[in-house]
C-alpha positions in Angstrom: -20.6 0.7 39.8 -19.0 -0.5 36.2 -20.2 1.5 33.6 -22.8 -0.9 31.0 -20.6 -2.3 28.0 -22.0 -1.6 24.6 -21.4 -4.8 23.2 -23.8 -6.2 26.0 -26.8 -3.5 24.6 -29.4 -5.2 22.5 -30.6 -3.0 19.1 -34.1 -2.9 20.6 -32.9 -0.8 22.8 -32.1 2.2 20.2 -35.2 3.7 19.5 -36.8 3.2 15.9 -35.9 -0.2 15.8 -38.2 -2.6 15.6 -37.6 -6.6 16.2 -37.8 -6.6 11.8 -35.2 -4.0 11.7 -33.0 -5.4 14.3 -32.8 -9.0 12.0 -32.0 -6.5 9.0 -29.0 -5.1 11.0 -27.5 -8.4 12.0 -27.6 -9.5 8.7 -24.6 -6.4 8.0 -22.7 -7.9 11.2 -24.4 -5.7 13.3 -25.4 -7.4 16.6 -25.1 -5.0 19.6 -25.5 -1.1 20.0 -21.2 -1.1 19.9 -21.5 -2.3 16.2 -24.0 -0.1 15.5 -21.8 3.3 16.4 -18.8 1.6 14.9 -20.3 1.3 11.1 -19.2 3.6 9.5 -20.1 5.5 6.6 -17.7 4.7 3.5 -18.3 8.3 1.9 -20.1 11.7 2.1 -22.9 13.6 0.3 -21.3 17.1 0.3 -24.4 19.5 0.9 -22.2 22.8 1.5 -23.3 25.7 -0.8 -21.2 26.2 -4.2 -20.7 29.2 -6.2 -21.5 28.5 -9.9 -18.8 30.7 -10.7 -16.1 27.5 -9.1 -18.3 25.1 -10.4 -17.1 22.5 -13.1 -19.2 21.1 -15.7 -20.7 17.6 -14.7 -19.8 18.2 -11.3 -22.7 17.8 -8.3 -23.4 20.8 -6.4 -25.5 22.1 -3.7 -26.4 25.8 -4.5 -29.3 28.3 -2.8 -31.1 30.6 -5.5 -35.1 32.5 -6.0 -37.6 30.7 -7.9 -38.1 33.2 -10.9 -41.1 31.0 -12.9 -43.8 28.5 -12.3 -43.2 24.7 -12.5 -43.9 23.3 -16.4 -44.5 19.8 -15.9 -44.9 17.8 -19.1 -45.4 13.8 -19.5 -44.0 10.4 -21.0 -43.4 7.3 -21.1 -46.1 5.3 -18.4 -46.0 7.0 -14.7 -42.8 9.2 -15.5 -42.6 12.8 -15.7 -40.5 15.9 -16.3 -41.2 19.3 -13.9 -38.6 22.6 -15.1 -38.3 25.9 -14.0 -36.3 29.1 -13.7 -34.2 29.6 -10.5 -32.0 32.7 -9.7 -28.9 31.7 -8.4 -26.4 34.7 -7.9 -26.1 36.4 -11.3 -27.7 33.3 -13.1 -30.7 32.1 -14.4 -30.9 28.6 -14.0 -33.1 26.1 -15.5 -34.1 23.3 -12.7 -35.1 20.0 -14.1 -36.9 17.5 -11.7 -37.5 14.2 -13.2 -40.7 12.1 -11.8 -41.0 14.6 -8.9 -44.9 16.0 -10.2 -46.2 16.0 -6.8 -43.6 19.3 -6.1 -45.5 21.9 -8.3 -47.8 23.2 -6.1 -44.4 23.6 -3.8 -42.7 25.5 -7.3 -43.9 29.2 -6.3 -42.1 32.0 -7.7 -40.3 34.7 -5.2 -39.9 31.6 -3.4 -36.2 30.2 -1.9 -35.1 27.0 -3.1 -31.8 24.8 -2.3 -31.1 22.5 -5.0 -28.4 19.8 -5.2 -27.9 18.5 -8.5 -25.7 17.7 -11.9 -24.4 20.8 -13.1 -24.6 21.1 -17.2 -22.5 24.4 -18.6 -23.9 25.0 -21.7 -27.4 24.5 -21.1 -27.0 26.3 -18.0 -28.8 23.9 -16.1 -29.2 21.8 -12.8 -30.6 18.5 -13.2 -32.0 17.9 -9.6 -31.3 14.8 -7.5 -32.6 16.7 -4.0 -34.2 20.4 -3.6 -35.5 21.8 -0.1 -36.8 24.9 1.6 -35.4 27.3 3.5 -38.8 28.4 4.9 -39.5 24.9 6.0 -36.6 25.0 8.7 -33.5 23.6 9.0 -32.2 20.6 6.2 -29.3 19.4 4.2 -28.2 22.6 3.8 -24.4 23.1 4.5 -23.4 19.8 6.0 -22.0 16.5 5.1 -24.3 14.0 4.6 -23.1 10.4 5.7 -23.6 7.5 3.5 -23.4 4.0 4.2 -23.4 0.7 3.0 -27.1 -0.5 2.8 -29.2 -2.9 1.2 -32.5 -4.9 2.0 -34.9 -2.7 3.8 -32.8 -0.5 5.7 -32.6 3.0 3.5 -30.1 5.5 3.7 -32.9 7.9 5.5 -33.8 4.9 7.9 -29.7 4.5 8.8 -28.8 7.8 9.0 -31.8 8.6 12.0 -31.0 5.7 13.7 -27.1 6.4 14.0 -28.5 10.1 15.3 -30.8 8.0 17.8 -27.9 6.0 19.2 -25.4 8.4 19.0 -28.3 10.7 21.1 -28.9 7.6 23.4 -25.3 6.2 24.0 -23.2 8.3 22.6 -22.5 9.3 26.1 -21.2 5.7 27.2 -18.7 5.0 24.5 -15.2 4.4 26.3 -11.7 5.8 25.9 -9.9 2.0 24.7 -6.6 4.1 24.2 -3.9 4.0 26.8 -3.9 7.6 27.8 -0.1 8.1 27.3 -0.9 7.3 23.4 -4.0 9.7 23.3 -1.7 12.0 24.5 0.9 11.5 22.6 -0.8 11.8 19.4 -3.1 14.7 20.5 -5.9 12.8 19.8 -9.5 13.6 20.4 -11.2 11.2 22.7 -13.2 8.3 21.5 -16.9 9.4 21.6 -15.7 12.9 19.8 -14.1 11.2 17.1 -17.0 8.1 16.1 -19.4 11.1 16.8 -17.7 13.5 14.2 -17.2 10.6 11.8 -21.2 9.7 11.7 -21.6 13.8 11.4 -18.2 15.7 10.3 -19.2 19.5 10.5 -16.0 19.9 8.2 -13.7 17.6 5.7 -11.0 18.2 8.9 -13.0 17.7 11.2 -13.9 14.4 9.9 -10.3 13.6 9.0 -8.8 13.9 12.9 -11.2 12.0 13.8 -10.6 9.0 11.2 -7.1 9.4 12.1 -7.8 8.8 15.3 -10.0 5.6 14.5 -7.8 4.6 12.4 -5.0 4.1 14.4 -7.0 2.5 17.1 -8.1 -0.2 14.9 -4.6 -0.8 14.0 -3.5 -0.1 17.0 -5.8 -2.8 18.9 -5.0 -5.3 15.9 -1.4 -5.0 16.6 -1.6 -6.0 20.1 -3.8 -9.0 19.6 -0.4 -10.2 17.4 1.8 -9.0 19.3 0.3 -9.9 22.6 0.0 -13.5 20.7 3.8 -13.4 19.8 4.9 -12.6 23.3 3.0 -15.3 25.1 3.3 -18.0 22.8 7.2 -17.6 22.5 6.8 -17.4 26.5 5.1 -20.9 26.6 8.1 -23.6 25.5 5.2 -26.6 25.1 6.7 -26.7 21.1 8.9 -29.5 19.8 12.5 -29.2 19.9 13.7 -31.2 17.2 17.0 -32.8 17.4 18.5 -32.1 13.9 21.9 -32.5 12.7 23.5 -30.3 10.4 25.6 -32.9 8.9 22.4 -35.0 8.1 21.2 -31.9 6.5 23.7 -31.3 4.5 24.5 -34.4 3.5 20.5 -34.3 2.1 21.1 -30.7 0.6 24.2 -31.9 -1.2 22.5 -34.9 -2.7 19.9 -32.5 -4.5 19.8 -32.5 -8.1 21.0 -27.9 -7.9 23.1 -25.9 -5.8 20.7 -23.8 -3.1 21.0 -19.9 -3.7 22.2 -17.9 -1.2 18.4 -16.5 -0.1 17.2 -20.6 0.2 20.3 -21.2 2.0 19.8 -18.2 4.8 15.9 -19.1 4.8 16.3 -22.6 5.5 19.2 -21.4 8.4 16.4 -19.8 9.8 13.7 -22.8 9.7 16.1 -25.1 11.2 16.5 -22.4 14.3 13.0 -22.4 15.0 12.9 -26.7 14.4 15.3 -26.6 16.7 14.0 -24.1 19.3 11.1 -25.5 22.1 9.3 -22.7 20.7 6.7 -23.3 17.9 7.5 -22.1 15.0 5.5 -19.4 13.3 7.3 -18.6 10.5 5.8 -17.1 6.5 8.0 -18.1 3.8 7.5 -15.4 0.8 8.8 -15.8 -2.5 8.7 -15.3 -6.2 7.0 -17.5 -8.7 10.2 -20.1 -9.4 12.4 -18.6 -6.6 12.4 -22.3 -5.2 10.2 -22.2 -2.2 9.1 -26.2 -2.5 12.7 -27.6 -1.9 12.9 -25.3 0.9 10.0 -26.9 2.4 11.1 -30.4 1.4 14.7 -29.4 3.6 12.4 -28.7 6.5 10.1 -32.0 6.3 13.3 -33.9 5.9 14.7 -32.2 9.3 11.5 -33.1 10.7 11.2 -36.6 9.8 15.0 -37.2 10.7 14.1 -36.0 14.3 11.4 -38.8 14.6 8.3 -36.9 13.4 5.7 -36.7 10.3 5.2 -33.8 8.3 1.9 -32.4 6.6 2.0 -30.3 3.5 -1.3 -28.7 2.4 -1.9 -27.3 -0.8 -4.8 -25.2 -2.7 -5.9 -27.7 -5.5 -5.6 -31.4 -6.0 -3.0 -31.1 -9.5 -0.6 -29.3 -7.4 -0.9 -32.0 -4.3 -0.4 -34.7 -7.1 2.9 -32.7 -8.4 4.1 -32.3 -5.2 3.7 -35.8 -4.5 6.0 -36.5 -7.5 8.7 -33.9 -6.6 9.3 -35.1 -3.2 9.2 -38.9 -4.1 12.2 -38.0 -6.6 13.7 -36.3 -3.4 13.2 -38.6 -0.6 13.1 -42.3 -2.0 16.9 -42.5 -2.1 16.8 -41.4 2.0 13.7 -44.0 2.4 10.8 -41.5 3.6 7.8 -42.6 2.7 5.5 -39.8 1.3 1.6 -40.5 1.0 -1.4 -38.4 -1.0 -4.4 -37.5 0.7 -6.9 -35.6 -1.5 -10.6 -36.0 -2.1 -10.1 -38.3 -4.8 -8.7 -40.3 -2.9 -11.5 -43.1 -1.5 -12.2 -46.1 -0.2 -9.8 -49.1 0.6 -7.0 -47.0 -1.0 -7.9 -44.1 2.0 -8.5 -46.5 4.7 -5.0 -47.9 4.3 -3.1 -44.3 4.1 -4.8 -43.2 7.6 -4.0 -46.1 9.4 -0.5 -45.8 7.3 -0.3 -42.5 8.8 -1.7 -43.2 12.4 1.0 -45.4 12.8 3.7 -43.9 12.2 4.6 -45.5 8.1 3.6 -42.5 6.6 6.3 -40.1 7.3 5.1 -37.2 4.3 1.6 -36.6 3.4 0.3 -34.2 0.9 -3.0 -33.0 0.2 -5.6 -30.5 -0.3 -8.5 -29.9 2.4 -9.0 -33.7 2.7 -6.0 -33.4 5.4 -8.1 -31.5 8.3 -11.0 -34.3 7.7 -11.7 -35.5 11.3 -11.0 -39.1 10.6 -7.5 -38.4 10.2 -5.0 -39.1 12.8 -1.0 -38.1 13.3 1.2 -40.5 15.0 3.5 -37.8 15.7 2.8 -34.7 13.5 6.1 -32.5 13.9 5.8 -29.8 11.2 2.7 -28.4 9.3 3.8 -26.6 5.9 0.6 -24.6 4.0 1.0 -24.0 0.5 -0.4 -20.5 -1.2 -1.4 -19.7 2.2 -4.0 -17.5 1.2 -6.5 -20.3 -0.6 -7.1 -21.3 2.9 -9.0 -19.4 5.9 -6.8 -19.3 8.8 -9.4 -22.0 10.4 -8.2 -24.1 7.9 -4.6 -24.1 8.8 -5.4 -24.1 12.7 -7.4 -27.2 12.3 -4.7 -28.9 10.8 -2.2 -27.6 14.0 -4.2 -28.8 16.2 -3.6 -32.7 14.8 -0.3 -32.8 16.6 1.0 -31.5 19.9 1.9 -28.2 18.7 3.6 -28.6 16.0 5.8 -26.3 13.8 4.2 -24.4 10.9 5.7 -22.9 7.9 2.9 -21.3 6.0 4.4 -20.4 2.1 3.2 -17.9 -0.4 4.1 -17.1 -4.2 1.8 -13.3 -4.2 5.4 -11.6 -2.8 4.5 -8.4 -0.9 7.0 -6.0 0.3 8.7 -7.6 3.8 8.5 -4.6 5.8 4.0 -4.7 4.6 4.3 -8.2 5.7 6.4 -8.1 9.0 3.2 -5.6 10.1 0.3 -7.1 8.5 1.4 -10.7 9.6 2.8 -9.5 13.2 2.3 -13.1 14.6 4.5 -14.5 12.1 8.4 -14.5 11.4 8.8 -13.7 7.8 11.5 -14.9 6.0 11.9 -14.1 1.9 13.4 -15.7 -0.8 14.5 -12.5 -3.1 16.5 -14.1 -6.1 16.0 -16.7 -8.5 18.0 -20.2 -9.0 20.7 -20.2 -10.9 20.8 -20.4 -14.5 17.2 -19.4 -14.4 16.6 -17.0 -17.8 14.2 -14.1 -17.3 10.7 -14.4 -19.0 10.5 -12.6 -22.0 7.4 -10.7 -22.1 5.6 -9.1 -24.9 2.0 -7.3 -25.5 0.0 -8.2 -28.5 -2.7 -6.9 -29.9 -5.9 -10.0 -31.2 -5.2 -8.7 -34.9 -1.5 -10.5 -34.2 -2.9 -14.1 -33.3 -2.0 -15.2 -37.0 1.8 -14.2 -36.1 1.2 -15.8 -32.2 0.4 -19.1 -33.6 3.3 -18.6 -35.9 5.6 -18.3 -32.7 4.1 -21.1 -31.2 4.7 -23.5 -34.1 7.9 -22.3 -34.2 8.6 -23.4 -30.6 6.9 -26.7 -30.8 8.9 -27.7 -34.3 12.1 -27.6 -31.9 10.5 -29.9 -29.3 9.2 -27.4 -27.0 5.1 -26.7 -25.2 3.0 -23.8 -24.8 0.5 -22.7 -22.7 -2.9 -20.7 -23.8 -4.8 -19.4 -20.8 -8.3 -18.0 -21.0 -10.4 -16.6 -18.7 -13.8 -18.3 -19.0 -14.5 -22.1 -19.4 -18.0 -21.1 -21.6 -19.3 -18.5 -23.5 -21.4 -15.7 -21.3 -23.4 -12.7 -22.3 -22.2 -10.4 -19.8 -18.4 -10.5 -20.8 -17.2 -10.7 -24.0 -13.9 -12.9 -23.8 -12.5 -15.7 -25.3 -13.4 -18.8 -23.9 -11.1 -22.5 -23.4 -13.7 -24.6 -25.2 -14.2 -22.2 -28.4 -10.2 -21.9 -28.1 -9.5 -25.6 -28.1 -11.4 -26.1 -31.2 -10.0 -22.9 -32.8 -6.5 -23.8 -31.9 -7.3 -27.6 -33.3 -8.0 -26.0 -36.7 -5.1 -23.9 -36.3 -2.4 -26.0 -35.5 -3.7 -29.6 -36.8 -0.3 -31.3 -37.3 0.0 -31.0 -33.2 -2.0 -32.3 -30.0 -3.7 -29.7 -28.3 -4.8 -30.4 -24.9 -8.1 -29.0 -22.7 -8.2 -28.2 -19.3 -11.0 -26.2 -17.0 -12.2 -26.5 -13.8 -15.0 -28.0 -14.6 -13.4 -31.5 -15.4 -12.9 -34.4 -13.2 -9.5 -34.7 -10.7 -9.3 -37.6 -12.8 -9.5 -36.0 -16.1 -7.5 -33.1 -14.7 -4.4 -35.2 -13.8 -4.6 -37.1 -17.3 -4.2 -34.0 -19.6 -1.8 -32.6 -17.2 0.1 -36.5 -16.9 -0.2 -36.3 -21.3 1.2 -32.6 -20.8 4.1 -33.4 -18.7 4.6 -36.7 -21.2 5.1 -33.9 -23.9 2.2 -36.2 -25.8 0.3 -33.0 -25.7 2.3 -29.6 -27.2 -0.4 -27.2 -26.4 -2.4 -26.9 -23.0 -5.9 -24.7 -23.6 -6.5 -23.9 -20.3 -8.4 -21.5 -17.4 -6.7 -20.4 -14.7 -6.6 -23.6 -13.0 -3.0 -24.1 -13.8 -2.4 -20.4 -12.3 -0.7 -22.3 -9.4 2.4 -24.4 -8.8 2.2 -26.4 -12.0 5.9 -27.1 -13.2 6.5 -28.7 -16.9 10.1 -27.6 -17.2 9.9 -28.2 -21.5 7.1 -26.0 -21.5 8.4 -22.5 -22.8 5.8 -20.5 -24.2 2.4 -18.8 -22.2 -0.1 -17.2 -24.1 -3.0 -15.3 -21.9 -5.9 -14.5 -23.7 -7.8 -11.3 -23.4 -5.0 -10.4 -20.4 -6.6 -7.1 -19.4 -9.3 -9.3 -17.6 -6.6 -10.1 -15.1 -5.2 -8.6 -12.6 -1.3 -8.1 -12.5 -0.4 -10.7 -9.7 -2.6 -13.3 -11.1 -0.6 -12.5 -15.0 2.5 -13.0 -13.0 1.7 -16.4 -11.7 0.7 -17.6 -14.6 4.0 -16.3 -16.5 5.5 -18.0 -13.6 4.4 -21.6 -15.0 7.3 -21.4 -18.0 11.1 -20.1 -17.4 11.6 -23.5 -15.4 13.9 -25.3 -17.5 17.1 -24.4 -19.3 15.5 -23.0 -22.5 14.6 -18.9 -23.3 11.0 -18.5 -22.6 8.3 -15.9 -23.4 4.7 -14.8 -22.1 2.9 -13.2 -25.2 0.0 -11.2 -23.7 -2.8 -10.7 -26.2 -5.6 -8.1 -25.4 -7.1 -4.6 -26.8 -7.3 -2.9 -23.2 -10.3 -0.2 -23.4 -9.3 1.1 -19.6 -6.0 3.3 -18.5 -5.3 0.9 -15.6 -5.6 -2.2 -18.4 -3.1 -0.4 -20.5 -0.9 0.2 -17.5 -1.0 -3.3 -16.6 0.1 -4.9 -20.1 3.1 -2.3 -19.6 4.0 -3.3 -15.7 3.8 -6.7 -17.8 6.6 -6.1 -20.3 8.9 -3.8 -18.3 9.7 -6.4 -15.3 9.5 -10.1 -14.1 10.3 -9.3 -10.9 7.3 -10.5 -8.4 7.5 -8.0 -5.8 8.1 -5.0 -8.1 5.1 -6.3 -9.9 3.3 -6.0 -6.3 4.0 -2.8 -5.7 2.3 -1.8 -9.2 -0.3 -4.2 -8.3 -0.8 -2.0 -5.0 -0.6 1.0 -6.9 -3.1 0.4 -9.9 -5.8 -1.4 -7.9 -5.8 -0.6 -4.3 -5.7 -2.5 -1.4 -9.4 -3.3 -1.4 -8.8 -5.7 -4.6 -5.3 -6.8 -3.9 -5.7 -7.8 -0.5 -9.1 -8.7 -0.7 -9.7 -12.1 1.9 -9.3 -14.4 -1.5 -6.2 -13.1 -2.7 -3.6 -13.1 0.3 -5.8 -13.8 3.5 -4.5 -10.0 4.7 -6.6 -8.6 7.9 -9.8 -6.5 6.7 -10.5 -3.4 8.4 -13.7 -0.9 8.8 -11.5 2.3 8.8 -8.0 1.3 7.9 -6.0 1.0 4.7 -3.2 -1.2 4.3 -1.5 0.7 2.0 -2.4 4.1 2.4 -2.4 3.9 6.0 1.1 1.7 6.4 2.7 4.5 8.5 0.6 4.2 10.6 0.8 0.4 10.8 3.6 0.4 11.8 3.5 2.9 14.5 0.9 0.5 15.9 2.8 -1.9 15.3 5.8 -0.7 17.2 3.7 1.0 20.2 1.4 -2.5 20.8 5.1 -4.0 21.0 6.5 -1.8 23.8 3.3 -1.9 25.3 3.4 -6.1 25.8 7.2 -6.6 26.1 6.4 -3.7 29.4 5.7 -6.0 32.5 3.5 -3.7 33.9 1.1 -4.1 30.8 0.2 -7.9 32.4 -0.1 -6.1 36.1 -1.2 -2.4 36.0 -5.3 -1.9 36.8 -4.1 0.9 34.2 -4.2 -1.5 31.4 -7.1 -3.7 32.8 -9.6 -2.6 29.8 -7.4 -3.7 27.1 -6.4 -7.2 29.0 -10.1 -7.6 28.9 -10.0 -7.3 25.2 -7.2 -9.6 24.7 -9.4 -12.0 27.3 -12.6 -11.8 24.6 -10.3 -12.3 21.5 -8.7 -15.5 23.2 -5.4 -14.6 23.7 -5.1 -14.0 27.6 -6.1 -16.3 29.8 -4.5 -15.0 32.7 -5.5 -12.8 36.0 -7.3 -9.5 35.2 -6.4 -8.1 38.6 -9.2 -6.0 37.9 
């Protein structure tokens, strides 16, 4: 008889909780008893008894001592309260402060044991108490390692930490070995239920780490085989589109371009045209710095595409970058007749009834646009090649939505927040990764420098300076209003400050709170050089090319974080003039001070991610917004990358192994692939 999933086990079934408490729980993701024993706690309360003697000051400790005095309790404020005593502790007499806890004194008897846990203040020689118990009562905290998790509503910390006893007490017994046993064995690791058990209730800081080791690698471990599994079976099935593309057409477009390809573009787009060519689809992430040339790239590929006798899509984050893009690949393809179309949510009425049945039959060989392209009024003729733009502004919905408008067509997803290749080969296991790792030619490095706000006189100086000669600046901000929370400069204040400042010059406004109309004015007055200096939010942060434009100023620039600084120094450099990013802020924090330095020492995008990496974590930097990287309950990106790519490398033997798709061995994990969608075949269970 098949042993009961865990996934299949309603809450109710735990004991303690009630129909209330079971809609609480799903609200954290938390449907079935399986969820419940897989969510974890993010940290410990360390209830293991200190000697005062290792103690630092401030620290929290748990320590055992005698009461030596009766409870004083004294009184202020409405309904609070303050309760001391004296406690023996070793060689010490302590004083124990309780705050609001009254209803303890008649517990407070001298001669009596007491374990406290608490702040520990030095001088005053005294424990500020957050917990206290008694010995006398039975057993308690006392010596473990308390789990804490993530809880809000009505489920407490108490109410969480029962229940996961109660389920662990009630099921604990049914969890199942998902592991093949060669890799359990292998790594020497302890079996499932141990390790989930011991991370709920570590008896000891090892204990607890094997077993997150072990859990960890699982999770990356059964991650990795869902994209590798994926990988295999999709370049199995040859139900892409082979396009028929000449090289001499190719080149013939390449050479008419208006700049000689580097090196990198010229290997990546030897790679695209491979998998154009291949029945295969195409898969493929397309990394590069800010300004490494990633767009014409693109543009090579939707020419290959349309050549072969199909339409190509190109989605981007944000309607002023579709309208750019728009622009750039007009110049590009008029000469070669390809008609390119815009599809964004400004775009209504007659005007958008035209384009889609432009584009459903066939006269529309290019469209670009935001969101408005995975609408479900619009309709391919032949859609041959999808190409996403700063990948990581849409959900990966997004981007299969807009797949599924042709007949399996290629996609080349693009991305300006570089990480390091071998970080992305793992983390993006489905894809082919191809990088663009040096800049155009004749590109000048960035000059960057780090200002204090006392040196805006001298800034606006600079900025003067540059403009008299014909040139445009930037000044980026990071709020559109005033607020009361943060105190930073804001564009609107700016705009009118800078007015004042500079009043022989037009000075430009731009947030995201304006119209796409008013938007692409300024930005069309910008590019028209009518307007020399752009007050703006981040909303230019992205893709926004003015080639005259040679100066970026970012306001308060310890308020950002270091890959978001770098796109935005990103937006000048692109024309054949020296360029500079001035950073003005007063940093208060270490890591804001570290990142105006990372700032001025290099321009280079993936060094810049590294430090990125390094200052914040991988819980900011690849946080769902930012790069659209895999979140995990256990596992670490960064700090766990080792052992990434271990998984990475044993989930690939395991699905290039024939038996994998045959053995009853391997039944349980073909299962898995089954529920996540990516098998459909015979279980031969």
């Amino acid at each position: 008889m098949e042993q009961m999933d865990l996934r299949q086990i309603s809450l109710r079934k735990v004991s303690g909780v009630s129909a209330p408490k079971e809609l609480e729980l799903h609200a954290f993701g938390i449907l079935s008893v399986a969820d419940l024993l897989e969510y974890y706690p993010y940290r410990y309360e360390d209830y293991r008894l200190r000697d005062l003697t290792e103690v630092k000051d401030g620290e929290k400790v748990t320590v055992e001592g005698k009461i030596a005095s009766p409870p004083v309790v004294s009184r202020f404020g409405r309904n609070k309260s303050r309760m001391t005593c004296k406690v023996m502790i070793g060689d010490f007499l302590v004083t124990a402060t309780w705050f609001n806890r009254h209803f303890l004194q008649e517990q407070i008897i001298a001669g009596r044991e007491i374990v406290l846990t608490g702040k520990w203040e030095q001088k005053r020689m005294q424990i500020t108490v957050a917990d206290s118990e008694f010995p006398d009562r039975g057993s308690g905290r006392k010596g473990t390692l308390q789990p804490v998790y993530t809880v809000h509503g009505k489920i407490t910390q108490t109410w969480m930490r029962k229940t996961m006893v109660q389920a662990l007490t009630q099921f604990g017994a049914m969890i199942e070995e998902v592991l093949p046993y060669a890799l359990v064995e292998q790594y020497h690791f302890m079996p499932r239920k141990q390790a989930i058990a011991l991370i709920h209730h570590p008896q000891n800081t090892e204990e607890g780490q094997q077993a997150r080791n072990r859990m960890v690698y699982e999770e990356l471990f059964m991650f990795q085989l869902k994209l590798q599994a994926f990988r295999t079976l999709t370049r199995e099935r040859m139900d892409g589109i082979a396009h028929q593309v000449e090289n001499r057409t190719v080149r013939e477009f390449v050479r008419s371009l208006p700049f000689e390809l580097t090196d990198a573009q010229k290997q990546v787009v030897t790679e695209i045209l491979s998998d154009l060519r291949s029945p295969s689809c195409m898969n493929r992430l397309l990394q590069g710095d800010v300004g490494s040339g990633k767009t014409v790239v693109a543009a090579i590929a939707l020419f290959a595409t349309v050549r072969a006798g199909y339409q190509g899509a190109l989605m981007v984050p944000t309607e002023i970058l579709a309208e750019q893009h728009l622009r750039s690949l007009q110049k590009l393809f008029e000469p070669h007749g390809i008609q390119v179309g815009l599809l964004t949510g400004s775009v209504t009425g007659r005007k958008r009834k035209d384009l889609l049945a432009s584009l459903q039959m066939g006269m529309i060989d290019i469209v670009v646009g935001t969101h408005a392209l995975i609408q479900e009024d619009v309709f391919f003729r032949q859609l041959g090649l999808v190409v996403t733009d700063e990948q990581h502004r849409f959900g990966v919905n997004q981007r299969s939505i807009l797949r599924r408008k042709g007949m399996n067509p290629d996609v080349l997803t693009m991305t300006a927040t570089p990480i390091p290749r071998t970080l992305a080969i793992s983390a993006f296991g489905d894809m082919d990764v191809s990088t663009i790792s040096e800049r155009p030619k004749g590109r000048k490095p960035i000059q960057t420098f780090w200002v204090k706000h006392s040196m805006l006189e001298r800034v606006l100086g600079f900025i003067r300076k540059e403009v008299d000669q014909g040139r445009q600046a930037y000044m980026i901000c990071p709020l559109i209003e005033e607020s009361e929370k943060i105190d930073v400069q804001n564009a609107i204040d700016l705009h009118v400050q800078i007015q004042q400042a500079l009043p022989h010059y037009r000075v430009g406004l731009l947030h995201g709170r304006m119209s796409a109309q008013e938007k692409e004015e300024v930005m069309q007055q910008f590019s028209r050089n009518e307007v020399q200096v752009l007050i703006s939010t981040t909303v230019i942060e992205v893709g926004v090319d003015v080639p005259n434009s040679t100066l970026m100023i970012i306001m308060d620039a310890d308020r950002f974080g270091l890959s978001q600084l770098h796109q935005l120094r990103g937006r000048v450099g692109r024309g054949e003039h020296q360029s500079y990013c001035i950073l003005i802020a007063d940093p208060k924090s270490e890591v804001g001070q570290q990142r105006m330095q990372v700032m001025t020492e290099t321009d280079d995008g993936f060094e810049v991610s590294r430090r990125d990496l390094e200052l914040r974590g991988p819980g900011d930097f690849f946080g769902t917004k930012q790069s659209g990287l895999p979140e995990f309950r256990l596992a670490d990106m960064v700090a766990d990358f080792a052992v990434l790519e271990q998984a990475r490398d044993d989930a690939g033997r395991l699905v290039n192994d024939a038996a994998f798709w045959t053995s009853a061995q391997y039944v349980g994990l073909r299962k898995f692939l089954q529920r996540e969608q990516i098998f459909q075949g015979d279980l031969l269970d």
